[in-house]
N, C-alpha and C positions, 0 to 999 in steps of 0.2 A: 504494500500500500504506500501510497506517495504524501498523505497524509495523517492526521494525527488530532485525539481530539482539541490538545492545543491550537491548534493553524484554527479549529473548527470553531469554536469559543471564540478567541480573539478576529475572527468575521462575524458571527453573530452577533457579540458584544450585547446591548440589551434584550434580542430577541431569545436569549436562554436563559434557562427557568434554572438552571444551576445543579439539577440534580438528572435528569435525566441520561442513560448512558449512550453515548454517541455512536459506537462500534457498529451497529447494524448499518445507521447513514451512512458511515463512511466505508462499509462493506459495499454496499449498494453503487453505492458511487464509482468505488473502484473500478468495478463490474464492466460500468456504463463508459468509463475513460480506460479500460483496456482495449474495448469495441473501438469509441472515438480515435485513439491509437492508431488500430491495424487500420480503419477507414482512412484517415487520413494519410498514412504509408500508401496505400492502394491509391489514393488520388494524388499521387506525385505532391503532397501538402505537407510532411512532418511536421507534427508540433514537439516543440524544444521541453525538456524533463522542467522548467519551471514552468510552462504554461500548462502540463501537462496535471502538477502539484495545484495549480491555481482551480484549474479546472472542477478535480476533484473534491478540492474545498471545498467551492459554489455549490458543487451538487450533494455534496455532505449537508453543507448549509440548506438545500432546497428541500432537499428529504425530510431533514428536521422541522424545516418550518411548515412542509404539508403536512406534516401529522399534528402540529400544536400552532395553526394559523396566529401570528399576532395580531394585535386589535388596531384595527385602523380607527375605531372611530367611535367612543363610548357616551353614555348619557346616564347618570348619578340617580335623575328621580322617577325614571322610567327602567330604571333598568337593561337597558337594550344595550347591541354592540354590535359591531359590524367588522368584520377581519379581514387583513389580506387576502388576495388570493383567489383567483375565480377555478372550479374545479372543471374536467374535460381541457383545461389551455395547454398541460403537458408540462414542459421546462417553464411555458410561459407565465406560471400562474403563481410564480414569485418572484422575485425582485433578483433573490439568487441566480434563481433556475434561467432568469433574464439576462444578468453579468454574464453565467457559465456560455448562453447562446452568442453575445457578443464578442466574448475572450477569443473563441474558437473562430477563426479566421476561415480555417479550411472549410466550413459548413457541414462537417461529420459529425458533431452534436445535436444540428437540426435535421441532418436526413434521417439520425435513429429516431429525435423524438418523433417526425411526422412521419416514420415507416416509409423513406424516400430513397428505395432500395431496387435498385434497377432487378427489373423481373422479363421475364420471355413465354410467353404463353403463343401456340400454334390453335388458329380457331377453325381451320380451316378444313378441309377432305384429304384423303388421299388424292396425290396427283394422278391425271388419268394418262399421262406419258412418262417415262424415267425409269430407273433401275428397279421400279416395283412392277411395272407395267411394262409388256410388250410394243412398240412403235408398230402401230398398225400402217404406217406408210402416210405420203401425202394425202391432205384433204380428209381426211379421218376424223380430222381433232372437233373439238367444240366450238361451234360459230359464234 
């Protein structure tokens, strides 16, 4: 792992509650910047072992804060409150998880979050000339 709950803490600063154990976030996170890693190798992009540490923060940090939203927005005699974070946004739906997409230069953090993963799908018949099929000669084929 490239970071530590130290690095984790001192980015969150007041958004941790101080007691909760960070290990899993930055499990997670790992996870998600070994992927961003080899993507960005594969797209002629490396990202360098500190961007790589900064990254993993962010999304340390993002993890945490989706499980324990901080409060954007309170009210004393109503009791209401209103938190960070809109859910379904992905990296987007924190502030963190917003840094980690901008740090990442190569865009291999946002093609995981939005599953932007080049695919090959054939929708098509078999062809009725080729190495599966006999060439019935000129004029044969399909008009």
């Amino acid at each position: 792992m490239r970071t530590d709950s130290e690095k984790v803490t001192g980015t969150l600063v007041r958004d941790y509650d101080g007691k909760t154990d960070l290990t899993p976030f930055i499990r997670r996170a790992n996870l998600i910047v070994n992927r961003v890693a080899n993507l960005a190798i594969q797209r002629s992009m490396p990202l360098v072992p500190d961007e790589l540490t900064d990254l993993e923060t962010l999304l340390a940090c993002h993890f945490y804060q989706a499980s324990d939203p901080a409060l954007q927005q309170k009210s004393t005699d109503n009791a209401s409150g209103q938190f960070l974070g809109q859910t379904g946004k992905g990296f987007e739906s924190t502030r963190y998880g917003l840094d980690a997409l901008r740090l990442d230069w190569s865009g291999s953090l946002e093609a995981i979050d939005k599953r932007k993963v080049a695919k090959a799908f054939w929708g098509g018949t078999k062809p009725a000339f080729g190495p599966t099929a006999p060439d019935p000669g000129p004029g044969a084929g399909p008009v």
